[in-house]
N, C-alpha and C positions, 0 to 999 in steps of 0.2 A: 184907621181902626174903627168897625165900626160893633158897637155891646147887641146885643140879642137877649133877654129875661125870658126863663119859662118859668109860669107861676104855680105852685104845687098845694092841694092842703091834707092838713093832717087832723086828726083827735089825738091825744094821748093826754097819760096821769103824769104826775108826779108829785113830790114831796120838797121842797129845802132842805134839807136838816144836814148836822154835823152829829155823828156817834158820837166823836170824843164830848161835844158840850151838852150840859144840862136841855129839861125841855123848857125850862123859865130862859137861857141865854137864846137856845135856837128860836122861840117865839120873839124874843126883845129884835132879834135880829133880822128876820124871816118874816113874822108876822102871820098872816092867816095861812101864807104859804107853806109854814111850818107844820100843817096840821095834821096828826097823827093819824088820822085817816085820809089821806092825800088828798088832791083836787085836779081841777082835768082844763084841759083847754081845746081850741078849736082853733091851729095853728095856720097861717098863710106863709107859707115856703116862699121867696124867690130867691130865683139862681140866676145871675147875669155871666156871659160867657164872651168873652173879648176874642179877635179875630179882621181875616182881611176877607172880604167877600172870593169865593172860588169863582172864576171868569166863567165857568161848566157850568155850575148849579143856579147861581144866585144868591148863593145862603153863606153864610158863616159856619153854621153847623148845621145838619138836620135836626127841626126841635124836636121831633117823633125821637131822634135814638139820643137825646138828652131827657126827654121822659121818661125811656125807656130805661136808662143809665138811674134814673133817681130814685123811678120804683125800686129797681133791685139792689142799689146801695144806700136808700134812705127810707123809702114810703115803707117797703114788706115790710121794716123792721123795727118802725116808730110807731105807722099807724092805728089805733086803737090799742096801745100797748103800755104799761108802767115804764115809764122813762128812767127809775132808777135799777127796776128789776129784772126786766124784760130785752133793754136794748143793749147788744152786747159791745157798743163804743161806746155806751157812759158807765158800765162798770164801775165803780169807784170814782166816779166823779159827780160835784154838783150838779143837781139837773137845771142851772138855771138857762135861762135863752141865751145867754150871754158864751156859757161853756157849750149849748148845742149847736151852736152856730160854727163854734170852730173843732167843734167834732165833726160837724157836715161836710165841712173845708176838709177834713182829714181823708174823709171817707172816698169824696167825688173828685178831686184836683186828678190826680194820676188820669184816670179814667177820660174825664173830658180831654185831656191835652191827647189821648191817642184817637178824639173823633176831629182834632187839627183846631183845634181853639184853645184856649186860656181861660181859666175860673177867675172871674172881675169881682165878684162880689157874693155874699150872701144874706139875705132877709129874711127875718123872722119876726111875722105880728104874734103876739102873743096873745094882748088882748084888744079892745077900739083903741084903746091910747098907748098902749107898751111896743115898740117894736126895735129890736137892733138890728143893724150893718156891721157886715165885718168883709176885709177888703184883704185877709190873709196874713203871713208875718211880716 
């Protein structure tokens, strides 16, 4: 088996909060990230894609049409955009890194398996020190 990462970046806003709670609980909880006029990040994407090398090509997958695949189920639709308002697989859900990550996993898994690979993994930096891994259900 061998993994292959294409690394992707993004800008976008968003918010923490909860409607149902106060904005004294959503700040206790959230913090600066709760800020009623949002904040924005400068996000590093990676996507690792598992697989057996094709004896034809070389490759696991071509990373061009796993770019290709990311633009148009993840970058047109995050990039420079309100992550609670804007994107339409966080709808009603927290915009933390934690839930975009397996909104990503939602979005791109189908997709890659019909370019003959498997979704290994996803990363998201958030900030120099914040970053999650999510490796699916």
């Amino acid at each position: 088996m061998v993994y292959i990462t294409r690394k992707e970046t993004f800008s976008a806003a968003h918010k923490l909060t909860r409607p149902d709670w106060s904005l004294e609980k959503n700040e206790e909880v959230f913090g600066k990230c709760s800020n009623p006029n949002w904040h924005g990040h400068n996000y590093q994407l990676w996507v690792t894609v598992k697989g057996e090398i094709n004896p034809e090509t070389g490759f696991v997958t071509n990373l061009a049409e796993i770019s290709l695949l990311l633009k148009h189920y993840v970058l047109d639709k995050v990039d420079h955009k309100n992550l609670n308002m804007d994107v339409d697989f966080m709808k009603g859900k927290l915009s933390s890194t934690e839930v975009l990550a397996v909104e990503i996993w939602k979005q791109i898994e189908n997709p890659i398996v019909k370019l003959g690979c498997q979704l290994h993994s996803i990363k998201i930096q958030e900030t120099d020190k914040n970053f999650i891994e999510y490796f699916g259900s």
